[in-house]
C-alpha positions as a printed NumPy array, in Angstrom:
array([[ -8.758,  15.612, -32.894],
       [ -5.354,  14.334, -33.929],
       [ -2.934,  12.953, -31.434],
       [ -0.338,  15.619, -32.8  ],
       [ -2.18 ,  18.621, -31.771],
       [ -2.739,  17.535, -28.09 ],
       [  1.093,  17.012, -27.613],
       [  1.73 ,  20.314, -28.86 ],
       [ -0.932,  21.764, -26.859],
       [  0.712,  20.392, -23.705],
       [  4.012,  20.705, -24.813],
       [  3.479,  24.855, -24.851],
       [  1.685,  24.856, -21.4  ],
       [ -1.799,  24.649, -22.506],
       [ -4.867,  22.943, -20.72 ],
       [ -6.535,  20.005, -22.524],
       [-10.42 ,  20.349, -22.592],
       [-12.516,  17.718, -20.871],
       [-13.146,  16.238, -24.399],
       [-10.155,  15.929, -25.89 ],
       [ -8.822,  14.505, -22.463],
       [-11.542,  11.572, -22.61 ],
       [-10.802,  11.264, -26.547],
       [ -6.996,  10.754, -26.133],
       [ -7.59 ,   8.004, -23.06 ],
       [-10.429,   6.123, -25.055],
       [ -8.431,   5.937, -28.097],
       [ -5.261,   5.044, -26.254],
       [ -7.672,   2.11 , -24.514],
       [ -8.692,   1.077, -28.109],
       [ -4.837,   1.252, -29.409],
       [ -5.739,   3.699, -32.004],
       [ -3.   ,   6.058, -30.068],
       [  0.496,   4.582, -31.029],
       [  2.736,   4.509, -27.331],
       [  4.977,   6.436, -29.181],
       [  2.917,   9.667, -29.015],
       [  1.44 ,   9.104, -25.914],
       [  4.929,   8.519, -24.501],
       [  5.293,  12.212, -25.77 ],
       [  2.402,  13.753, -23.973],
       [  3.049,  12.126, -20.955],
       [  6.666,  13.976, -21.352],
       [  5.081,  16.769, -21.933],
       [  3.049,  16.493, -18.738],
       [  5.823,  16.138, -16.812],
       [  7.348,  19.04 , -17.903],
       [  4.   ,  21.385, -17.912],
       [  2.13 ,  19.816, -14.936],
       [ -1.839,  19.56 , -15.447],
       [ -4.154,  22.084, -14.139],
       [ -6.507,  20.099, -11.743],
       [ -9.774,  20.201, -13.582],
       [ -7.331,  18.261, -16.366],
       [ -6.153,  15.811, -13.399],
       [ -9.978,  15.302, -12.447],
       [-10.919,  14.42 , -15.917],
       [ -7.839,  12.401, -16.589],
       [ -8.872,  10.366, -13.699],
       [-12.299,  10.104, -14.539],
       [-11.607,   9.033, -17.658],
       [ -9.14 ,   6.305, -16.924],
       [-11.876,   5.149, -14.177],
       [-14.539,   4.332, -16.368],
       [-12.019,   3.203, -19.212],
       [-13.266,  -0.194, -18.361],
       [-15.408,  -2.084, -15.614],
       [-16.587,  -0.861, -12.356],
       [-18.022,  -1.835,  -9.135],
       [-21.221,  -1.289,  -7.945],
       [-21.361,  -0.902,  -4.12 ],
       [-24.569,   1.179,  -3.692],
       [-26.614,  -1.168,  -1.81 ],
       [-24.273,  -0.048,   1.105],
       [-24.577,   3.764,   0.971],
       [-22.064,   5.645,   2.551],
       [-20.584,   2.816,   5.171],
       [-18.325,   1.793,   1.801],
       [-14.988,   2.389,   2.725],
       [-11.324,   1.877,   0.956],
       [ -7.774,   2.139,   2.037],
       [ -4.564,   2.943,  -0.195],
       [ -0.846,   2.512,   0.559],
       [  1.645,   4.103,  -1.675],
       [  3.625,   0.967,  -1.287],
       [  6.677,   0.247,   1.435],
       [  8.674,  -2.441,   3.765],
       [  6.778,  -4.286,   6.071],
       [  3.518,  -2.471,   5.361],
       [  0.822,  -4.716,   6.638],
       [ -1.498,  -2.28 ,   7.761],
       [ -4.517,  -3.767,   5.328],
       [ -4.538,  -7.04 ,   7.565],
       [ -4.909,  -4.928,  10.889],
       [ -6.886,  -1.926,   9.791],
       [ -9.459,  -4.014,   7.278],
       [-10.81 ,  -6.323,  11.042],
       [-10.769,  -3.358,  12.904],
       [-12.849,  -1.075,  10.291],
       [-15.354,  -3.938,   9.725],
       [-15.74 ,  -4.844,  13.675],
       [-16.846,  -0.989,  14.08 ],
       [-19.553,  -1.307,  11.699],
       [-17.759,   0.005,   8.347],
       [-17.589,  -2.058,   4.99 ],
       [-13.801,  -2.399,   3.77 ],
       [-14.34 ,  -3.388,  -0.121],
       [-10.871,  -3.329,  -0.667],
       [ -8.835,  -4.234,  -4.015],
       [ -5.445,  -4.897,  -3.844],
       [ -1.759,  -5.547,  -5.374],
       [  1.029,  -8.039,  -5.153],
       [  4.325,  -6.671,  -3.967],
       [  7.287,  -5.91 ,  -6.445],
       [ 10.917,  -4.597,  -6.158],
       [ 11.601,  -3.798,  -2.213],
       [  7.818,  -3.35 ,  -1.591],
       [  5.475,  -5.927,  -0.092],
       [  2.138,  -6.642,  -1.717],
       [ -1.448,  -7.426,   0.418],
       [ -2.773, -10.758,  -1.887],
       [  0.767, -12.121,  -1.609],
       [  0.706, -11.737,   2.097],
       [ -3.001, -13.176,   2.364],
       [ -2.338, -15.76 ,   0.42 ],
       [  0.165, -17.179,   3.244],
       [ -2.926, -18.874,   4.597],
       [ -3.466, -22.042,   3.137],
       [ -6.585, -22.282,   0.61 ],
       [ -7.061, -18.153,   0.718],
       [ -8.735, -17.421,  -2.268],
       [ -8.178, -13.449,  -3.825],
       [ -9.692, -14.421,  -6.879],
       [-13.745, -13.406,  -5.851],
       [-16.484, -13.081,  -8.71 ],
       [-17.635,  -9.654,  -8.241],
       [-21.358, -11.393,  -6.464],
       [-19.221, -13.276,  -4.425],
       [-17.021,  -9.87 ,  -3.767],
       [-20.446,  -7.979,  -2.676],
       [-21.524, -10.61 ,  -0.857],
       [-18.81 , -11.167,   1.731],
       [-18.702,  -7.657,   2.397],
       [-22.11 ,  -7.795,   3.063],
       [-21.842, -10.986,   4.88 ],
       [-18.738,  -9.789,   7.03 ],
       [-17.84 ,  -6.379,   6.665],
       [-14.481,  -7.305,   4.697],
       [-13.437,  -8.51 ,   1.836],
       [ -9.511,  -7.723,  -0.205],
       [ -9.285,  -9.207,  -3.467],
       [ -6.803,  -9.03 ,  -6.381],
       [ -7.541,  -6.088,  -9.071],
       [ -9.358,  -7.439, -11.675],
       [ -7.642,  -6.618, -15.352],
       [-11.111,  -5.339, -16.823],
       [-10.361,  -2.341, -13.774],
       [ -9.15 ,   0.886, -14.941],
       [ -7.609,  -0.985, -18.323],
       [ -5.92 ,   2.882, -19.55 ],
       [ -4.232,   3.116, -16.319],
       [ -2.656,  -0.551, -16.451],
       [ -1.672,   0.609, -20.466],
       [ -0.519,   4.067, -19.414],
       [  1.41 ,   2.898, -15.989],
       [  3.141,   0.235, -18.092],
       [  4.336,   3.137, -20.755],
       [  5.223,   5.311, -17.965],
       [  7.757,   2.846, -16.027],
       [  9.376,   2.322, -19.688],
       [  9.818,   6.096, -20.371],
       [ 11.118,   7.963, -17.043],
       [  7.188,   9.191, -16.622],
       [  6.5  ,   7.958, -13.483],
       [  7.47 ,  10.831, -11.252],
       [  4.627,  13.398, -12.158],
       [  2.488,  14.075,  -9.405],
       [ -0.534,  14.592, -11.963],
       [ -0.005,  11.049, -13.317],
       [  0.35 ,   9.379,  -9.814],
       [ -2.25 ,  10.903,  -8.251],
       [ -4.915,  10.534, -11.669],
       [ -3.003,   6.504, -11.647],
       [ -4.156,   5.869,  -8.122],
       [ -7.258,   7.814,  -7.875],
       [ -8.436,   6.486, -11.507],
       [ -8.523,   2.652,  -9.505],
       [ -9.939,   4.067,  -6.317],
       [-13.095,   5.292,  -7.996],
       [-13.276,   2.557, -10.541],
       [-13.76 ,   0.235,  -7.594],
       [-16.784,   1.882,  -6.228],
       [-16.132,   2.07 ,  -2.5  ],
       [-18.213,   6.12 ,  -0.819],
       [-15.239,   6.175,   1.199],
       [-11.284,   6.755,   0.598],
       [ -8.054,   6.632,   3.072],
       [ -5.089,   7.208,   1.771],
       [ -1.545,   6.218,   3.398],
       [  1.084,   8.401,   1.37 ],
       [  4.461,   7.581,   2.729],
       [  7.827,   9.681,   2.599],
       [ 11.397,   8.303,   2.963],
       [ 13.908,   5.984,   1.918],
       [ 11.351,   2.911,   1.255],
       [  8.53 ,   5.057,  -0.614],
       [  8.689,   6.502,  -3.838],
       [  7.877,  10.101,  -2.66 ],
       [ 11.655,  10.601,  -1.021],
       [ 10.347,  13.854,   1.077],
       [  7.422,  15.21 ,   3.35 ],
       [  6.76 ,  17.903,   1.045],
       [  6.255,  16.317,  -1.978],
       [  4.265,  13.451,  -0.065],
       [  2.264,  16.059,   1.113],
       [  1.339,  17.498,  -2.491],
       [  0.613,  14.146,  -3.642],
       [ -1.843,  14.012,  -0.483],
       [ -3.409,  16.998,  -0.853],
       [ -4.001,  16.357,  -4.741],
       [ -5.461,  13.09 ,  -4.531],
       [ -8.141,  14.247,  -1.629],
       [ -9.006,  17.051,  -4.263],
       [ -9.777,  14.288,  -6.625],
       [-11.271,  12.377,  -4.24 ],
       [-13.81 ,  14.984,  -3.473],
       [-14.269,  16.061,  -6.717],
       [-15.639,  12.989,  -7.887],
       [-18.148,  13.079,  -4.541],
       [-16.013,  10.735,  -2.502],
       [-15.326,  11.26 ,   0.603],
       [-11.465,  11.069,   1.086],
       [ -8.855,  11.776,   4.093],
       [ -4.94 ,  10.881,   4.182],
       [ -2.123,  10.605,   6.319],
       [  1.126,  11.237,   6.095],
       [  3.548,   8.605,   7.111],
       [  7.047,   7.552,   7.64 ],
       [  8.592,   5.339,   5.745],
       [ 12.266,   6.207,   6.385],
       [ 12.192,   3.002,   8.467],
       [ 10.443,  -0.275,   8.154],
       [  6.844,  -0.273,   9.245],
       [  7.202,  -3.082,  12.736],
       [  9.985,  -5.278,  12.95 ],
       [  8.671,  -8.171,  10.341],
       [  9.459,  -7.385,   6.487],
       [  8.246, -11.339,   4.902],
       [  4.495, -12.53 ,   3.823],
       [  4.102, -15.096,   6.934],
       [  6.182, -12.96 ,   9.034],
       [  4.114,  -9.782,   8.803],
       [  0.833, -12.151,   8.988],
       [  2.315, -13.284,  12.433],
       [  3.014,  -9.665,  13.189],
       [ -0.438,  -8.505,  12.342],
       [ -1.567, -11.045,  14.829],
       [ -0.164,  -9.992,  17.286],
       [ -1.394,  -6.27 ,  16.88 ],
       [ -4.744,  -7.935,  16.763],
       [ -3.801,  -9.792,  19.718],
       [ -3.132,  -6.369,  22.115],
       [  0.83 ,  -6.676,  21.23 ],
       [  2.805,  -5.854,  18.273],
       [  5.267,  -2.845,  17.734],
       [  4.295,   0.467,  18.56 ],
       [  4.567,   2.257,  15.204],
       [  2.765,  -0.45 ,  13.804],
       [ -0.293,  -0.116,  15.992],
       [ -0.459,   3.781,  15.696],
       [ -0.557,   3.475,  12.099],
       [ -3.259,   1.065,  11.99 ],
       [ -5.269,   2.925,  14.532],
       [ -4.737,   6.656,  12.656],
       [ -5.848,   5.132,   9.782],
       [ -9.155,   2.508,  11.06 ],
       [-10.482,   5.917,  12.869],
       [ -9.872,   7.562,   9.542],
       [-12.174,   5.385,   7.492],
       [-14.537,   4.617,  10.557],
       [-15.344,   8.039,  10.5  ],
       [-15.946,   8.772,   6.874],
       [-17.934,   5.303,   6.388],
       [-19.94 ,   5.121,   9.727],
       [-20.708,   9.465,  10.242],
       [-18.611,   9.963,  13.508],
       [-16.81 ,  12.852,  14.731],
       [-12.633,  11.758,  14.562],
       [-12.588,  11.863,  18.295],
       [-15.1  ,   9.044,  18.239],
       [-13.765,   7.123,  15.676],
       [-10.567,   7.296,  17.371],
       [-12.206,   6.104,  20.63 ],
       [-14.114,   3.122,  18.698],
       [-10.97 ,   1.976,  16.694],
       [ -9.392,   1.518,  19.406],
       [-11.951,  -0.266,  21.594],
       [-12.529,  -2.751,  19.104],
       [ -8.969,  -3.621,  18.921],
       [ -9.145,  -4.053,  22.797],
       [-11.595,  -5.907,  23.095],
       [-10.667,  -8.758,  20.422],
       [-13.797,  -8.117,  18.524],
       [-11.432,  -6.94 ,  15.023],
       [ -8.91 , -10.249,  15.94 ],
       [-12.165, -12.353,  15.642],
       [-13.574, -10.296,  12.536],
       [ -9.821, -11.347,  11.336],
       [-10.453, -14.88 ,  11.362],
       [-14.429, -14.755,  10.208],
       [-12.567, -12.794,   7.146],
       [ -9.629, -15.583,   6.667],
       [-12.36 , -18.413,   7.264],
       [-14.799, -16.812,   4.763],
       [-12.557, -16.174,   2.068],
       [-11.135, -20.072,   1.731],
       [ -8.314, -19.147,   4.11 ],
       [ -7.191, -21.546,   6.812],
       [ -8.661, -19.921,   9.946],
       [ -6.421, -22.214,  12.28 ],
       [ -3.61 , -20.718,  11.518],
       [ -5.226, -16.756,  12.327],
       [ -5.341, -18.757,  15.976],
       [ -2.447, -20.683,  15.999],
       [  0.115, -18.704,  14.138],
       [  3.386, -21.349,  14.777],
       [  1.24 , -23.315,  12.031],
       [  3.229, -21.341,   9.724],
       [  6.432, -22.649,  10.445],
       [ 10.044, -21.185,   9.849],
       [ 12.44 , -21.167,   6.466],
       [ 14.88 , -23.747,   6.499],
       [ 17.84 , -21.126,   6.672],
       [ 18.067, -18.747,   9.298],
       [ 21.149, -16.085,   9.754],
       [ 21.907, -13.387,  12.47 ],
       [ 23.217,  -9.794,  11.26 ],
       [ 25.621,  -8.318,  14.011],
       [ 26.029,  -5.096,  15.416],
       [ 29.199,  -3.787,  14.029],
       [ 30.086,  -1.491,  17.076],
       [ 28.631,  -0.021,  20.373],
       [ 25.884,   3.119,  20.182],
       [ 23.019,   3.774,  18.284],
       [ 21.331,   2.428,  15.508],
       [ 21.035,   5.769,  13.187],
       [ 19.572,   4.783,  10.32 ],
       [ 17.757,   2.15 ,   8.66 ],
       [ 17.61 ,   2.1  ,   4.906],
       [ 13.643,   0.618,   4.069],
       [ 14.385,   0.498,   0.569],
       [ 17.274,  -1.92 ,   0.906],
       [ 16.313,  -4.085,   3.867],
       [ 13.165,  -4.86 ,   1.523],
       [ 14.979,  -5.308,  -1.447],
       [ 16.99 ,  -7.734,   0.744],
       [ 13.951,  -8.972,   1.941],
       [ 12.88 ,  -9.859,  -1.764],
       [ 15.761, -11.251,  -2.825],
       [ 15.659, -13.677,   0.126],
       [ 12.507, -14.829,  -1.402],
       [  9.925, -12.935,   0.095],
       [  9.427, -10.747,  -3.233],
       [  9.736, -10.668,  -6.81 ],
       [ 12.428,  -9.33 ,  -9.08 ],
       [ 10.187,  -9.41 , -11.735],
       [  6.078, -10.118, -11.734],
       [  7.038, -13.898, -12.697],
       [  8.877, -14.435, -10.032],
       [  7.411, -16.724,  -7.243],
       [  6.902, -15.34 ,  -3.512],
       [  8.222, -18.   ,  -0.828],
       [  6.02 , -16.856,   1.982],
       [  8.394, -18.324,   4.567],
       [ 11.207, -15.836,   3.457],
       [ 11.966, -12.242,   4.74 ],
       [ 13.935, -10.263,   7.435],
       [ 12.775,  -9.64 ,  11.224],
       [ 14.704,  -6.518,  12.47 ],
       [ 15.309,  -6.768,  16.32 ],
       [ 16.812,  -3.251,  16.404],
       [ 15.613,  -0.176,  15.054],
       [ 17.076,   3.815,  14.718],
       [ 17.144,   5.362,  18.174],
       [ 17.783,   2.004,  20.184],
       [ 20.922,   1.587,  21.946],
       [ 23.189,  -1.802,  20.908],
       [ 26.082,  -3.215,  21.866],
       [ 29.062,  -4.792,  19.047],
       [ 27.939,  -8.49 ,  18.48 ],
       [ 24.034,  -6.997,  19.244],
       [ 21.612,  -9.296,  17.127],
       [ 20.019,  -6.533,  15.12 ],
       [ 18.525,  -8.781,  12.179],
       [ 17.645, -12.207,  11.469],
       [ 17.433, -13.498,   7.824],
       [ 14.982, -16.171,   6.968],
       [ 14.87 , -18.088,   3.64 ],
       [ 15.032, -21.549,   1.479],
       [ 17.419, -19.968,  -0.74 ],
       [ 20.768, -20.9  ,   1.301],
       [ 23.069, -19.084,  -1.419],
       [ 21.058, -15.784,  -0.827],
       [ 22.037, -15.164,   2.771],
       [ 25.614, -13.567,   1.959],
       [ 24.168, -11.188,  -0.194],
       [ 20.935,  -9.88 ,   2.001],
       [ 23.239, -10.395,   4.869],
       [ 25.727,  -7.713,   3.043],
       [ 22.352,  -5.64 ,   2.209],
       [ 21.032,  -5.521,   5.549],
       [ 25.072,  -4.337,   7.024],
       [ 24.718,  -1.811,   4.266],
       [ 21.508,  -0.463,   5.295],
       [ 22.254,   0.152,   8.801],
       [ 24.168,   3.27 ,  10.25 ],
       [ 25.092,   4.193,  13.669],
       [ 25.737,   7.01 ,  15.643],
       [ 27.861,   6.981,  19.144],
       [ 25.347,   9.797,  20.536],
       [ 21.714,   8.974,  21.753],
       [ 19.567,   9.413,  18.543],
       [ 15.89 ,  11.097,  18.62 ],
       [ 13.229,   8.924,  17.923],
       [ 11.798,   9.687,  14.442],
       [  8.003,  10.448,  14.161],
       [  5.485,   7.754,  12.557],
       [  3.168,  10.552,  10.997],
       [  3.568,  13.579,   9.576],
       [  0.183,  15.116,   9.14 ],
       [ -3.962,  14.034,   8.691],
       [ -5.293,  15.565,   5.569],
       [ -9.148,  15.841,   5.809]])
């Protein structure tokens, strides 16, 4: 098989067999395929599409590319949740408690945040001493032990993905659905879990802009899902607008709190809950209408707040401040964004309150960059609520004094207003089962 042959292949519209797929990512893995010619195909793949027996090898072979996990010794109550990434997205500290406290096993891998979106480890790692660096024993274990356990990705994971993502960002790639859905699906399986829910968002703060191309994504990844014998569900969500009112690593932890708690915004909580009955009942057998009806009686009852702090506790995290959130403390600097006239907030551009979020501090520029976890944004005024001129509609938190003009100017940027009443956006778009 020569590298040559495959591009050309593609390049006229034809379908790879299931060999030479699993040739091309194995030598690719082994750096026998120069990124040149791979940068080609993947071109080529963006032009042609994949059929989806192509995407289902393509993901199968970039999941077994390098390690895996083994969670067998908890049949099917092994369940996983994915985010397509956005602003103030903390939905992994809220549904993870409330999955585990209803008898599912949330064996979760995660990401740190870059650009405008947040990342789970950087937020967990707010609590002092939390540790997202698990052997893979010590990874089974707490599961087993708890119900939960979120750890970093481990490099050995999917290793043709992490080669082929990197090429992709580097050569105007990244916007195939194929690749996305064969990128994130290759991880999912790779990490082992019987169980998948995914959270595709749509809107300004996601990388799928609209509903309908969210909704392809969706629908493709829960065909690989299945394909590979897993059983996997998604939602459709919004992400036009900031997910709660905290965007910030120790602000969304307080935030998540408070959900746990019985308070917290609205759109936060109906996330959470769409999702937690989603993976309650793939992992645990239950009809949605039950799963619904458990989620949200464990949230109720504070049985998920105190799986929460078990998790924090077990995982090296400082439980005391999962009970006593003011442990975390403000940012030195603090700054008020005014309402600019009287009406309606209209719009709230996610991508660039979290990119002003980030550049406050709260996330990186580039994957050197170091996360203050005191830093981000807390909007007190969202699209559809009425103001007033001189309204307090954002407050700015950060170390980095010389920052606020610029996230300040960000934030003024992002918002829009209307002088009519404005109809409430929806939260979710559609459940994909």
């Amino acid at each position: 098989m020569r590298m040559y042959d495959l591009i050309e292949k593609k390049k006229h519209g034809g379908e790879l067999t299931r060999d030479e797929i699993f040739s091309m990512i194995t030598s690719y893995t082994k750096e026998e395929i120069p990124d040149y010619q791979m940068s080609a195909f993947l071109m080529a793949v963006c032009f042609q599409g994949m059929t989806d027996r192509e995407i289902f090898d393509l993901t199968e072979a970039m999941a077994t590319s390098g390690d895996t996990v083994d969670l067998s010794a908890f049949g099917d109550r092994s369940v996983d949740k994915h985010s397509t990434g956005g602003v103030g997205d903390k939905t992994t500290l809220i549904v993870a408690p409330i999955v585990a406290a209803a008898g599912g096993m949330v064996a979760k891998m995660t990401g740190r945040g870059l650009g405008h979106t947040g990342g789970t480890a950087d937020k967990l790692e707010s609590f002092p001493g939390f540790e997202v660096s698990l052997s893979p024993d010590q990874f089974v274990s707490q599961v087993q032990s708890c119900g939960v356990a979120v750890v970093g990705q481990s490099a050995d994971l999917a290793p043709a993905d992490k080669k082929l993502y990197a090429l992709r960002d580097v050569t105007a790639t990244v916007d195939s659905i194929p690749l996305i859905a064969s990128s994130i699906m290759s991880k999912k399986l790779a990490a082992g879990t019987r169980s998948i829910v995914l959270d595709v968002k749509c809107g300004s703060g996601a990388f799928m802009r609209d509903a309908e191309q969210a909704e392809i994504l969706a629908n493709m990844m829960v065909r690989i899902g299945e394909s590979h014998r897993r059983n996997t569900a998604a939602i459709i969500s919004n992400m036009d607008i900031p997910l709660g009112h905290a965007i910030g690593n120790a602000l969304e932890i307080k935030e998540a709190i408070d959900v746990l708690q019985g308070k917290g915004p609205e759109d936060l909580r109906t996330v959470c809950l769409a999702l937690a009955s989603l993976m309650i009942s793939l992992s645990c057998g239950l009809e949605q209408a039950e799963a619904e009806k458990r989620a949200a009686q464990t949230l109720e009852s504070g049985a998920a707040y105190e799986k929460f702090c078990q998790w924090i506790e077990l995982q090296g995290g400082d439980a005391t401040y999962a009970k006593n959130p003011a442990l975390f403390g403000d940012a030195k600097y603090r700054q008020d964004v005014l309402a600019a006239q009287d009406g309606y907030i209209l719009s709230c551009n996610a991508e660039m309150i979290g990119t002003a979020s980030a550049i406050l501090g709260a996330g990186r520029q580039t994957k050197e960059s170091t996360i203050d976890p005191l830093a981000g944004i807390v909007l007190h005024k969202k699209p559809s609520d009425a103001i007033k001129r001189g309204d307090v509609i954002a407050t700015l938190y950060t170390e980095r004094k010389e920052m606020l003009s610029d996230a300040e100017r960000m934030v003024t940027d992002a918002i829009r207003y209307s002088e009519a009443p404005v109809e409430k956006q929806p939260i979710l778009y559609k459940i994909i089962r």
